[in-house]
MMTF fields as JSON, N, C-alpha, C and O atoms, coordinates in Angstrom:
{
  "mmtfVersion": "1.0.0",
  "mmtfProducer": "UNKNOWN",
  "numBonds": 171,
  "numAtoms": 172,
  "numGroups": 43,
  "numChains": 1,
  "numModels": 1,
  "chainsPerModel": [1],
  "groupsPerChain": [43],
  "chainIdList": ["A"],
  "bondAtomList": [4, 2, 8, 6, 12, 10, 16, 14, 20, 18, 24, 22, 28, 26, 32, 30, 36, 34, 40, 38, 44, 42, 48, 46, 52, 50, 56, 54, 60, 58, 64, 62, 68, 66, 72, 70, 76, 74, 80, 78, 84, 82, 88, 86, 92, 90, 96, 94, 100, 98, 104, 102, 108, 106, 112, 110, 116, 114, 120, 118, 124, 122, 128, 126, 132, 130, 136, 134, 140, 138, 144, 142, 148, 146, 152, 150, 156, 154, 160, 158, 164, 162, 168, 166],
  "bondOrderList": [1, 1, 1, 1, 1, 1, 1, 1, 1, 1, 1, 1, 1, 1, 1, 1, 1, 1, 1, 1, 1, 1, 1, 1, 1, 1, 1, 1, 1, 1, 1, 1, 1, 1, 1, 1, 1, 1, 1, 1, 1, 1],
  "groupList": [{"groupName": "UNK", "atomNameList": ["N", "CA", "C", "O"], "elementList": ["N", "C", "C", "O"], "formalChargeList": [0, 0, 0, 0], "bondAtomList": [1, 0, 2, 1, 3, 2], "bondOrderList": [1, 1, 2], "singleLetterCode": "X", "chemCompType": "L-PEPTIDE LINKING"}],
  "groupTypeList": [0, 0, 0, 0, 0, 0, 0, 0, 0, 0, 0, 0, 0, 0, 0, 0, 0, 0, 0, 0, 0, 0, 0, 0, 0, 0, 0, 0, 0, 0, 0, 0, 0, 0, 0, 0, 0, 0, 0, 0, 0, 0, 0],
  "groupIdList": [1, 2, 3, 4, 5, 6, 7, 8, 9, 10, 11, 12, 13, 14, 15, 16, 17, 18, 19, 20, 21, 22, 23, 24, 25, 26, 27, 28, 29, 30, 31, 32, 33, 34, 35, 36, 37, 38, 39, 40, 41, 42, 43],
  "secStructList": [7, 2, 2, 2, 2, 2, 2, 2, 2, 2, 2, 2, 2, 2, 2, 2, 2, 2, 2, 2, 2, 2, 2, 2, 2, 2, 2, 2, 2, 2, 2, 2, 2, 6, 6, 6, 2, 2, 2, 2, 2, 2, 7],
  "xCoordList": [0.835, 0.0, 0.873, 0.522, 2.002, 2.828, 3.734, 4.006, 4.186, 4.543, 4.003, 4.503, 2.446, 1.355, 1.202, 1.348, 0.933, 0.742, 2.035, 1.727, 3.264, 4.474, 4.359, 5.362, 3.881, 4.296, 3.34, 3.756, 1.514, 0.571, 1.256, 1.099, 1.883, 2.392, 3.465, 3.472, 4.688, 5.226, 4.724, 5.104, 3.801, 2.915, 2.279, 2.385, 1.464, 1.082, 1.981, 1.782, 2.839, 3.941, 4.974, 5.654, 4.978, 5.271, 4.214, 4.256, 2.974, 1.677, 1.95, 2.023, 2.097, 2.282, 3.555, 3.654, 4.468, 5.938, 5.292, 4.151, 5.267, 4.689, 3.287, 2.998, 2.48, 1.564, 2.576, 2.617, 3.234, 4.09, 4.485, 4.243, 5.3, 6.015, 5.94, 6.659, 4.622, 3.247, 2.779, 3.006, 2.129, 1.81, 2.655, 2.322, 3.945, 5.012, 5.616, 5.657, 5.972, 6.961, 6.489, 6.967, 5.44, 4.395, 4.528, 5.31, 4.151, 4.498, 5.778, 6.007, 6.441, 7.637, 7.998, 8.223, 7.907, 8.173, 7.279, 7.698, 5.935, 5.116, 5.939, 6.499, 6.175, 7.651, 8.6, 8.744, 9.313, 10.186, 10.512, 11.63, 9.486, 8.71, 7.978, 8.06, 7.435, 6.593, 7.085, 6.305, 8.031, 8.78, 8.043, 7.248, 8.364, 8.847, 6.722, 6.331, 6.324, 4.75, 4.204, 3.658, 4.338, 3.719, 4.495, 3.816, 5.817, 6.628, 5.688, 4.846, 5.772, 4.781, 4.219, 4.091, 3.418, 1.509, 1.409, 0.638, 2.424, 2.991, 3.138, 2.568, 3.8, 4.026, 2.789, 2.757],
  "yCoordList": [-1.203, 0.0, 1.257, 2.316, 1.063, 2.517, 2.844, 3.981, 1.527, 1.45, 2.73, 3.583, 2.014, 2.085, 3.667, 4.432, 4.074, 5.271, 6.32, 7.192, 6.048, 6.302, 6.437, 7.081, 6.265, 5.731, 6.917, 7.705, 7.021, 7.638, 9.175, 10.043, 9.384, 10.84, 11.248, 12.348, 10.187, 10.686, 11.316, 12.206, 10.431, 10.509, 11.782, 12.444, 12.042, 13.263, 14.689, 15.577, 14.514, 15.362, 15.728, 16.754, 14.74, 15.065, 15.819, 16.826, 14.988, 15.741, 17.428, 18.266, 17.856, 19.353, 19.603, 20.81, 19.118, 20.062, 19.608, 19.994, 18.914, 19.324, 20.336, 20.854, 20.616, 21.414, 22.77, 23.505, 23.165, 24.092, 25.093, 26.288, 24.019, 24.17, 24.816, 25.619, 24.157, 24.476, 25.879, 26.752, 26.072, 27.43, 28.613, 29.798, 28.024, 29.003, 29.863, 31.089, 29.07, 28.972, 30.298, 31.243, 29.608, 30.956, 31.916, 32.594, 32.581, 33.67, 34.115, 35.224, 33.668, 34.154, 34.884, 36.023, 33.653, 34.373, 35.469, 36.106, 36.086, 36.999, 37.79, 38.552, 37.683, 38.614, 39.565, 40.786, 38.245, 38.722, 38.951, 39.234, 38.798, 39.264, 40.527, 41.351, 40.699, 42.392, 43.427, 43.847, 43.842, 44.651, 44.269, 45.066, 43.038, 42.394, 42.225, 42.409, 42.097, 42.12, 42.956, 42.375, 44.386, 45.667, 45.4, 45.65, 44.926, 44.745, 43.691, 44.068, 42.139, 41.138, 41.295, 40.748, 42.388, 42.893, 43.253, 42.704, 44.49, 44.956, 44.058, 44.364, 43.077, 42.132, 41.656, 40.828],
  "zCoordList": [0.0, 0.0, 0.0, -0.521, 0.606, 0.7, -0.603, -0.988, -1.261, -2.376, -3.74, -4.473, -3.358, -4.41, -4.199, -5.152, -3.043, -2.246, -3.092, -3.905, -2.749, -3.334, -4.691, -5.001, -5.448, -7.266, -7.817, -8.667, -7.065, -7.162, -6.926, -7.784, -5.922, -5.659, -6.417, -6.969, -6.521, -7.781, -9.346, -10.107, -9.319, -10.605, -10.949, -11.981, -9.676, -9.422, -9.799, -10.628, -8.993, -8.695, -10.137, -10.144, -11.332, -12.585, -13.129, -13.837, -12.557, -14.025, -13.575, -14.474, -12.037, -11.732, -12.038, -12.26, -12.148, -13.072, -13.905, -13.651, -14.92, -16.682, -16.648, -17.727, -15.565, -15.966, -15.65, -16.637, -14.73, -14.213, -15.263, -15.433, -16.022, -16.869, -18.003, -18.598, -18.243, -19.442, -19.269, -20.106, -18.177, -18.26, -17.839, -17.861, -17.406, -16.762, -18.237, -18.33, -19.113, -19.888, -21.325, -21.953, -21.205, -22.14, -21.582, -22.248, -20.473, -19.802, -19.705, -20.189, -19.324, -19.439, -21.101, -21.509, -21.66, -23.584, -23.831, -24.797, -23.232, -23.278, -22.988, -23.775, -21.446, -20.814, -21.612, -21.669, -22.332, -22.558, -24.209, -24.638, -24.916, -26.149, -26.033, -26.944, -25.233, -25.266, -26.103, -26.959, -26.044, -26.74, -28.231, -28.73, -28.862, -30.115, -30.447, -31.6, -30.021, -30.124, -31.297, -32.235, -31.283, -31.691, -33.241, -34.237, -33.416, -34.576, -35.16, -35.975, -34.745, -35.031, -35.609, -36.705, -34.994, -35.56, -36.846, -37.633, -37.23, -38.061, -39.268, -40.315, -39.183, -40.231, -40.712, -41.622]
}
């Protein structure tokens, strides 16, 4: 049971770093794109 218990929380604990990650990572490039946006548009 503690095994099982164990494997379930790891499991868990990836799906939230890959969700983390997911929505972190976009933001950041928003970040640090802003500038570069208004040019984008332009095109």
């Amino acid at each position: 049971m503690k095994r099982l218990y164990f494997s379930a929380l790891s499991a868990l604990f990836s799906v939230l770093a890959f969700v983390a990650t997911v929505s972190i990572k976009p933001a950041c490039f928003s970040l640090f794109y802003q500038p570069e946006i208004p040019r984008g548009l332009k095109k």
